[in-house]
C-alpha positions as CSV (number, residue, x, y, z in Angstrom):
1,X,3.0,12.5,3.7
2,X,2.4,16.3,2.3
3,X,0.2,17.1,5.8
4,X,3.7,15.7,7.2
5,X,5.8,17.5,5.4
6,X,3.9,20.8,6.4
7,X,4.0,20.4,9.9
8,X,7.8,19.3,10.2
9,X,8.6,22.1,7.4
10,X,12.3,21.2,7.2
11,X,14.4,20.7,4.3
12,X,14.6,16.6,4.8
13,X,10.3,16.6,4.8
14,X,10.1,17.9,1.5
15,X,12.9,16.7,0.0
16,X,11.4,13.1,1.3
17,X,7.9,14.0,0.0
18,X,9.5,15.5,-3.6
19,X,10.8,12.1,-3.9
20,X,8.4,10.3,-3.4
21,X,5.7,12.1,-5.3
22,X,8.2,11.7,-8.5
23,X,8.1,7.8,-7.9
24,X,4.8,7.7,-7.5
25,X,1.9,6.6,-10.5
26,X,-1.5,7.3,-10.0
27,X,-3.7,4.4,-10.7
28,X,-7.3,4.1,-11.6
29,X,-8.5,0.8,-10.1
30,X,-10.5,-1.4,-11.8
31,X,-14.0,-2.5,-10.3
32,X,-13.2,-6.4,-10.9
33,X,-9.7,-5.4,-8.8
34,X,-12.2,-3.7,-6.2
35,X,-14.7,-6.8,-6.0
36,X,-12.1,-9.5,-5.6
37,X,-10.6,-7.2,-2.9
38,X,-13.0,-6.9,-0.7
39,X,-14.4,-10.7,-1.0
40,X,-11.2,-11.3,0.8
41,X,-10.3,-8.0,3.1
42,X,-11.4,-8.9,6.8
43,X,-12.7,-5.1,7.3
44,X,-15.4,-2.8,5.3
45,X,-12.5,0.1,6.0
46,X,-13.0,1.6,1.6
47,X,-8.9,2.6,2.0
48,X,-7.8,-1.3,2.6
49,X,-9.8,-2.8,0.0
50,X,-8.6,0.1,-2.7
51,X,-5.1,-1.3,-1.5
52,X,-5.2,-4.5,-2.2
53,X,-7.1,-3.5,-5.2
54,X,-4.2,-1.3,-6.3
55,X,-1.3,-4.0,-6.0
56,X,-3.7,-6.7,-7.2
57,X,-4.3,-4.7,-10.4
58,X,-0.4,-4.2,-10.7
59,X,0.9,-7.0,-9.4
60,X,3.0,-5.0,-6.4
61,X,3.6,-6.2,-2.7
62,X,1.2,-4.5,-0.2
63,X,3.2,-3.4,2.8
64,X,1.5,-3.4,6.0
65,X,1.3,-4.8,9.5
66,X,-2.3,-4.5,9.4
67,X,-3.8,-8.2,10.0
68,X,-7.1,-7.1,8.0
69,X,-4.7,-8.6,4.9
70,X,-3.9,-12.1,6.2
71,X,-7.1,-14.1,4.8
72,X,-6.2,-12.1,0.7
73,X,-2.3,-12.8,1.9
74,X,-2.9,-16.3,2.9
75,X,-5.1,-17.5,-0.1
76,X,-2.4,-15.9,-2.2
77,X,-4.5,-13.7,-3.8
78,X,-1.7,-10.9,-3.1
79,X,1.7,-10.8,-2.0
80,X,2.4,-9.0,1.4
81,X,5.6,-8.0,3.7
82,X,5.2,-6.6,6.9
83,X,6.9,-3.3,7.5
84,X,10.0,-5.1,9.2
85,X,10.3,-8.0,6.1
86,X,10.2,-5.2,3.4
87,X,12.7,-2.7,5.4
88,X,15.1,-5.9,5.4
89,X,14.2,-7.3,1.6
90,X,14.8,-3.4,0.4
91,X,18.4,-3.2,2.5
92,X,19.5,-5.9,1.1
């Protein structure tokens, strides 16, 4: 988002990326998070499996339309929205 944010340099871009940095909490994922992750994530990519580690770890909704999450979705291992479900769940 910052690399975003530098290229577009406009008011809106950093004003989008200072709000979201203040929302934002930095977690340090457990290594039992990390192992059930990846038992379950369909690809060896280190950034997936760290997040479904994250939102295992604190119980958030991973939002993604990547199908690499179905099998840790479908067991119910995590809950998931694609990006159209969670646009429509946070509108409403």
């Amino acid at each position: 988002m910052a690399r975003y944010a530098e290229l577009l340099r406009s008011e809106t871009a950093a004003t989008l990326l200072h709000t979201l940095i203040t929302k934002m909490e930095i977690i340090n994922v457990q290594e039992n998070f990390l192992k059930i992750s990846k038992s379950y994530i369909e690809t060896p990519a280190k950034a997936d499996i760290l997040h479904a580690a994250t939102c295992l770890q604190t119980n958030a909704v991973l939002i993604s339309d990547d199908h690499h999450f179905n099998t840790i979705r479908d067991k119910g291992i995590i809950k998931t929205w694609s990006t159209t479900e969670a646009i429509k769940k946070l509108l409403q």
